[in-house]
Backbone as a chain_set.jsonl record, in Angstrom:
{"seq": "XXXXXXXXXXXXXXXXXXXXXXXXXXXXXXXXXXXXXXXXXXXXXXXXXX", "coords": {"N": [[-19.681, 7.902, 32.324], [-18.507, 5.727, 31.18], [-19.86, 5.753, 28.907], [-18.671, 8.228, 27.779], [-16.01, 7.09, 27.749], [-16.233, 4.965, 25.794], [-16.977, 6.101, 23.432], [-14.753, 7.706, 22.74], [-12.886, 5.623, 22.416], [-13.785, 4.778, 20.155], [-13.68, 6.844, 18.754], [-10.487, 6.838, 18.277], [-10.466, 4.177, 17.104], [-11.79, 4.443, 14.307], [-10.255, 6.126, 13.452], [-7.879, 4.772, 13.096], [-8.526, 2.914, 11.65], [-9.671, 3.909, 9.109], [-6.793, 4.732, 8.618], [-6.18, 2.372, 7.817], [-7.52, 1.883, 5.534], [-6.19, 2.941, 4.142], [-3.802, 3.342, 3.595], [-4.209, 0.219, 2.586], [-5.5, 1.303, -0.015], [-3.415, 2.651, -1.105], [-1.775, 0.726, -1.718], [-2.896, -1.05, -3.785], [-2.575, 0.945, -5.852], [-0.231, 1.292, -6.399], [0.189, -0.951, -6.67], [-1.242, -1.655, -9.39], [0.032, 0.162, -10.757], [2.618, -0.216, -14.138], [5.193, -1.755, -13.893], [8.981, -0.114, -14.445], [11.018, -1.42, -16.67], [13.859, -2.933, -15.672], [17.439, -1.779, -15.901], [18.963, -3.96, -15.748], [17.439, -6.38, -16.202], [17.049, -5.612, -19.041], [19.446, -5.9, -20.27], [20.206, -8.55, -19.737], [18.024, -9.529, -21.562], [18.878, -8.723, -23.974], [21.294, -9.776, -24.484], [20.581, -12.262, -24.119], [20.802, -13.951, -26.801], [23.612, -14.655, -27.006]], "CA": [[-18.245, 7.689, 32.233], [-18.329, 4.771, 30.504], [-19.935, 5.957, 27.333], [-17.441, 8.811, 27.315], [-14.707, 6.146, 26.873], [-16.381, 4.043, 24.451], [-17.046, 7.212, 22.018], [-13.03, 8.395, 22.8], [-12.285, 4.272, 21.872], [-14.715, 4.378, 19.106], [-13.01, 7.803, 17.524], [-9.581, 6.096, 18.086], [-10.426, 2.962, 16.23], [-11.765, 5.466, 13.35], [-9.303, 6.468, 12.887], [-6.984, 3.548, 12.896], [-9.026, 2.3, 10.357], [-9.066, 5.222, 7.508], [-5.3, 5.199, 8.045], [-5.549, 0.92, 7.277], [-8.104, 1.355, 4.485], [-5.993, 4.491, 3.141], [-2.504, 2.001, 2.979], [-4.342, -0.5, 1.538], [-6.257, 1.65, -1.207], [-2.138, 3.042, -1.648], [-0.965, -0.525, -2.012], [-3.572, -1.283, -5.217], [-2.666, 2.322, -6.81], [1.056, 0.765, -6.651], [0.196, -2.472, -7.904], [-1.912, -1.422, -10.413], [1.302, 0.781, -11.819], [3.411, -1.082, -14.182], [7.041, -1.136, -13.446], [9.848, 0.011, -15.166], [12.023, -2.415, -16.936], [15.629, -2.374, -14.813], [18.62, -2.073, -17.026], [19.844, -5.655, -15.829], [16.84, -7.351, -17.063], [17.252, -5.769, -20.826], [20.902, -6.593, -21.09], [19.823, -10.193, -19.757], [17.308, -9.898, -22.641], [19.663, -8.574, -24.695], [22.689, -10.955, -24.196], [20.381, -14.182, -24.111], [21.459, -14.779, -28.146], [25.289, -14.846, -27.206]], "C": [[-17.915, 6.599, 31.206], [-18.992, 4.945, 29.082], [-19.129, 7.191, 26.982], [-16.253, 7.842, 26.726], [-15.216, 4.893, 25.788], [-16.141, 4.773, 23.403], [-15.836, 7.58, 22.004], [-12.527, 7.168, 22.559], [-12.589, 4.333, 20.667], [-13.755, 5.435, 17.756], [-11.644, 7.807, 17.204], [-9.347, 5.1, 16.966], [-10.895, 3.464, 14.61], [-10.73, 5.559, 12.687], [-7.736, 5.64, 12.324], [-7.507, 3.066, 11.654], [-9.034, 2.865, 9.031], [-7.773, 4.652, 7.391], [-4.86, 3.386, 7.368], [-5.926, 1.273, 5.678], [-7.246, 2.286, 3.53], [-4.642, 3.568, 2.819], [-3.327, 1.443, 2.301], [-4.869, -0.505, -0.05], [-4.556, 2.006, -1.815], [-1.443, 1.673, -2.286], [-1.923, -0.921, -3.54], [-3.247, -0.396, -6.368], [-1.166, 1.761, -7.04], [0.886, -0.343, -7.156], [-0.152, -2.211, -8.825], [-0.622, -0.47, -11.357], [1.684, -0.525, -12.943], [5.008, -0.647, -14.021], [7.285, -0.898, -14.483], [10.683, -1.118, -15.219], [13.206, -1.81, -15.978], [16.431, -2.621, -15.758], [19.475, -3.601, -16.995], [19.123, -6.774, -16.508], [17.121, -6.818, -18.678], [18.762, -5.628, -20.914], [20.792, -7.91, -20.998], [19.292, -10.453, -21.298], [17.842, -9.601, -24.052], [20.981, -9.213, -25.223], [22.114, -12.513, -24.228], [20.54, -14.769, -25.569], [22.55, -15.52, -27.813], [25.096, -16.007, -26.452]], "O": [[-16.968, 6.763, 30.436], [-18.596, 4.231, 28.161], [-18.847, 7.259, 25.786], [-15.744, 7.848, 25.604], [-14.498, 4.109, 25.168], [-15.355, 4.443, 22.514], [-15.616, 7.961, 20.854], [-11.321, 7.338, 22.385], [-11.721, 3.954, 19.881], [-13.361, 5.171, 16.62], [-11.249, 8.446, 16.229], [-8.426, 5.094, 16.149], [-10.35, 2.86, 13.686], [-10.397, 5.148, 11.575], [-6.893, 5.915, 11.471], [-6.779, 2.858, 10.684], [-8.501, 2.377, 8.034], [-7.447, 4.109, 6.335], [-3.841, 3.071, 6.752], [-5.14, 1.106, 4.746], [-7.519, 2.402, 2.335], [-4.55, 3.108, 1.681], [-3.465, 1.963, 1.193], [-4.848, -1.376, -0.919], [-4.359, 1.65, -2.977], [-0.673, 1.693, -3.246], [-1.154, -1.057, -4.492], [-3.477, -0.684, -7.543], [-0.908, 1.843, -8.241], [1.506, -0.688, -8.162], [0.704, -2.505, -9.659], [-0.533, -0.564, -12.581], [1.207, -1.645, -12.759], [5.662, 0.396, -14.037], [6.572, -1.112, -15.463], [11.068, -1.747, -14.233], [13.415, -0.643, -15.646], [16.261, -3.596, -16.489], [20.242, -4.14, -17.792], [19.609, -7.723, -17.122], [17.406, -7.684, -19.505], [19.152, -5.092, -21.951], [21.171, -8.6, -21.944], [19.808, -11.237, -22.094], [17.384, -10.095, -25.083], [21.497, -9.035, -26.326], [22.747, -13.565, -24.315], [20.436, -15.991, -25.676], [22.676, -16.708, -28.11], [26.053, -16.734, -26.184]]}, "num_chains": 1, "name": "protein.A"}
C-alpha cells in the first residue's frame, strides 16, 4: 500500500516538475527574444533634439 502511494506521489511530482522546467525553458526562449521598439520610446527618441 504504501509503495503504491509513493509511485502515484512520485508520478504526480513528475509531472509537476516537466510542467516547472517547461515554464522556465519558455521564460529564457522569451528573454532571449529581443523586443520591439514601442512607438512612445521612438518619438521620445525622436523629440529629445526639440
Amino acid at each position: 500500500m504504501a509503495a503504491d502511494t509513493a509511485i502515484f506521489v512520485s508520478k504526480r511530482l513528475q509531472r509537476a516538475a516537466f510542467a516547472v522546467l517547461c515554464l522556465i525553458a519558455a521564460q529564457f526562449v522569451l528573454a532571449s527574444c529581443e523586443p520591439e521598439p514601442s512607438p512612445m520610446a521612438a518619438r521620445v527618441g525622436t523629440l529629445g533634439g526639440y
